[in-house]
Phi, psi and omega in degrees: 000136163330159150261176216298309196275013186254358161305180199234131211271153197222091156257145179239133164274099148137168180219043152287218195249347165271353192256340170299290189303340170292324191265328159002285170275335152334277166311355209256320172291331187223076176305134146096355185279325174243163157276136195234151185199091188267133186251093165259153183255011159231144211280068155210194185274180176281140187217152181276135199282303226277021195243330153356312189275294189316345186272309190308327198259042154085349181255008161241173172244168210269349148286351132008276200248033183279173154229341180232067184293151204316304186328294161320318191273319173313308150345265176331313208088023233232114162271110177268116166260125185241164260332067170243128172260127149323106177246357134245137184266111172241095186271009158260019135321317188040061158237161179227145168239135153303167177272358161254030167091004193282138187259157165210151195239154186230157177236327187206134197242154168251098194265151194191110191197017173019228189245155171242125148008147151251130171268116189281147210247069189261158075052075182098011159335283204293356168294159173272163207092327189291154150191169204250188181204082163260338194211157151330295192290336191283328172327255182337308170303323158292320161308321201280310201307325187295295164001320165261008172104180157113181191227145172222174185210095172283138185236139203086110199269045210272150146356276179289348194274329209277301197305313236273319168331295146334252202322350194256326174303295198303336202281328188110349181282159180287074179248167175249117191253110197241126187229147191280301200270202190254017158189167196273148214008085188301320176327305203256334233226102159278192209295336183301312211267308189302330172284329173298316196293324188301307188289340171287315179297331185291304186310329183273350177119353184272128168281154201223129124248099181297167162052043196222092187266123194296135170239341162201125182287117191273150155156153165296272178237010180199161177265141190247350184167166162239115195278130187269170173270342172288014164103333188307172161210114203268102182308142202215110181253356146208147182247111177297073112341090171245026188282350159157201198235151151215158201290125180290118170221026179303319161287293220286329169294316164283003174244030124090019171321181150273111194218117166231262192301311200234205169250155209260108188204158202299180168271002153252060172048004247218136212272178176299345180252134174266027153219064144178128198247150175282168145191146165089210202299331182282331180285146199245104157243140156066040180080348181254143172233134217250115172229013133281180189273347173286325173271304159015288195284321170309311176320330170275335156289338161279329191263350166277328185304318169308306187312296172349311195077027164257150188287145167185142192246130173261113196250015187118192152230169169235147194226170179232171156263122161217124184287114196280051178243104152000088163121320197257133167254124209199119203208124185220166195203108153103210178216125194252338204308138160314123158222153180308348194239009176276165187246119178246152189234105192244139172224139161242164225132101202276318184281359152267359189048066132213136163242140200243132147195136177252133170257114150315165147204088180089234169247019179255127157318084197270327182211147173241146160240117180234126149214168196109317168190122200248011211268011181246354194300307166334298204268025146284309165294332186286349203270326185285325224266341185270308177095051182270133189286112190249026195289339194252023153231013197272346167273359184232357171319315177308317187276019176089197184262322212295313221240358159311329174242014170325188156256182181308151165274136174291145205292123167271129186301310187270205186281085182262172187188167242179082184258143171238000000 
């Protein structure tokens, strides 16, 4: 192995869970190969984000949920500089400086700068009480708001809007879940399985407003409601921000990147400048921009494997959904959208709360909605994610794996059906 100056120096912009996973596999293919030097702005090690609600509702602790502890980047050789933000890019310098003044110079720059909040740009945004939930700190600020009682109101009937809601309830607070569009995560979820989730959620005590355009946040110096535009007004001692994410690309745009939704990169990751590469929530591939943890990581095995000098390629992802709230089981895969030449396969039951619906296109498996019981879901994603000819099972598609080498099946108590 080389010594430190004759490596080839690797600064990483961000310490999330795609830039963890990049050096991960990094270090595990070329031990020793780069000098590495990572800047994250926030003062901790790399940690799992999707592990966040559970931290909210009391049931893991933020040690819990490392994935990279101080011990690892030492293992490694890993210089963490932490709670320093990269505020410039000088790429023919080819250095980055922080906002506490520090440089650090590069030969292969990594951008990871994941996502920012979309903040709805209402009439009191800017109050104390508001926060987004994105981070550890927006957690703990919200821990301190449950902790006095009180009341919230998440707007964004969403994943994260969803999850936060849960966790604020178990907490003891009174909340309200205010959603834009007319049934909950419209995204992952068609209209059958969001209305079953509403009524699961009413049942824990949290009120659901569908169809509800936020029109101001009230309060003096603090927040006090939030006023819908149809005139209601919902009493509030914090206000929740879940309307979604959008890809950080504000550094990679002032350092002249190619940037349109997110920044724009090959199938080895690698930006219009060909010593500095994307990865995660901030990265455009192929028109997409990726806000689970499963394409993250693929992204980060083709772009370590790339560092690596091994072949290796990114052709997209297919992605699933799973909702993290205690008791509700919820599972979505693929793509469900209606179209005319697709096939659907629905099953309901309603006095057991499950609903089922598989999209066909042709004999190929394209999407799924599970929700009540989801324990076929995995093996249901492998089948969209392969892009399996399923026509010689397809009448037993519903029932799992376990029932794939039965015999006939007996007539099911609750409603299946067969749409074309």
């Amino acid at each position: 192995m080389g010594t430190t100056s004759t490596r080839e120096r690797l600064v990483v912009i961000g310490n999330g869970m795609a830039a963890g996973r990049t050096l991960e596999e990094l270090c595990a293919r070329a031990p020793g190969r780069y000098q590495i030097t990572v800047f994250g702005a926030e003062p901790r090690v790399n940690y799992d984000r999707i592990q966040l609600s559970p931290v909210l509702a009391g049931e893991k602790r933020f040690e819990d949920i490392v994935i990279h502890d101080e011990a690892w980047y030492a293992t490694n050789g890993i210089r963490l500089v932490r709670g320093e933000r990269v505020v410039t890019i000088d790429r023919d310098a080819r250095t980055v400086t922080t906002d506490k003044g520090t440089v650090a110079a590069y030969d292969r720059l990594i951008v990871a700068t994941g996502s920012d909040p979309f903040v709805i740009p209402v009439p009191g945004k800017d109050l104390p009480g508001v926060v987004t939930f994105r981070d550890l700190d927006d957690v703990e600020a919200m821990l301190k708001a449950a902790a006095a009682g009180g009341r919230a109101v998440v707007i964004g009937g969403g994943l994260l809007g969803l999850e936060a809601a849960a966790g604020l309830r178990l907490k003891g607070m009174t909340v309200s879940v205010v959603h834009l569009m007319p049934t909950l995560m419209e995204r992952q979820l068609d209209r059958a399985a969001g209305r079953m989730l509403e009524a699961a959620l009413e049942g824990r005590g949290i009120s659901v407003l569908t169809a509800a355009n936020t029109k101001a946040i009230l309060g003096e110096t603090s927040v006090t409601g939030v006023e819908l535009a149809d005139g209601r007004v919902i009493p509030a001692d914090l206000v929740v921000m879940a309307v979604g994410i959008r890809p950080a690309t504000g550094l990679a745009r002032a350092a002249g990147l190619q940037v349109e939704r997110g920044i724009v990169v090959d199938d080895h990751m690698t930006t219009s400048d060909p010593a500095v590469f994307a990865v995660g929530e901030c990265a455009q591939h192929r028109g997409v921009c990726y806000g689970l943890v499963a394409p993250l990581y693929e992204m980060g095995r083709v772009l370590a494997a790339h560092l690596a000098g091994e072949a290796a390629i990114y052709t997209g992802s297919v992605t699933a959904t799973k909702l993290k709230v205690t008791g509700i089981d919820l599972y979505s895969a693929g793509d469900f959208a209606e179209e005319g030449d697709r096939d659907e396969i629905v099953l309901e039951d309603p006095v057991r709360g499950i609903y089922k619906r598989l999209v066909l296109d042709g004999d190929r498996l394209v999407g799924a909605v599970l929700y009540g019981e989801t324990g076929e879901g995995g093996w249901l994603f492998d089948m969209v994610k392969k892009g399996s000819d399923v026509g010689a099972i397809r009448d037993r598609l519903m029932f799992g794996p376990a029932l794939q080498g039965a015999g006939p099946l007996e007539p099911y108590g609750g409603r299946c059906s067969l749409a074309g």
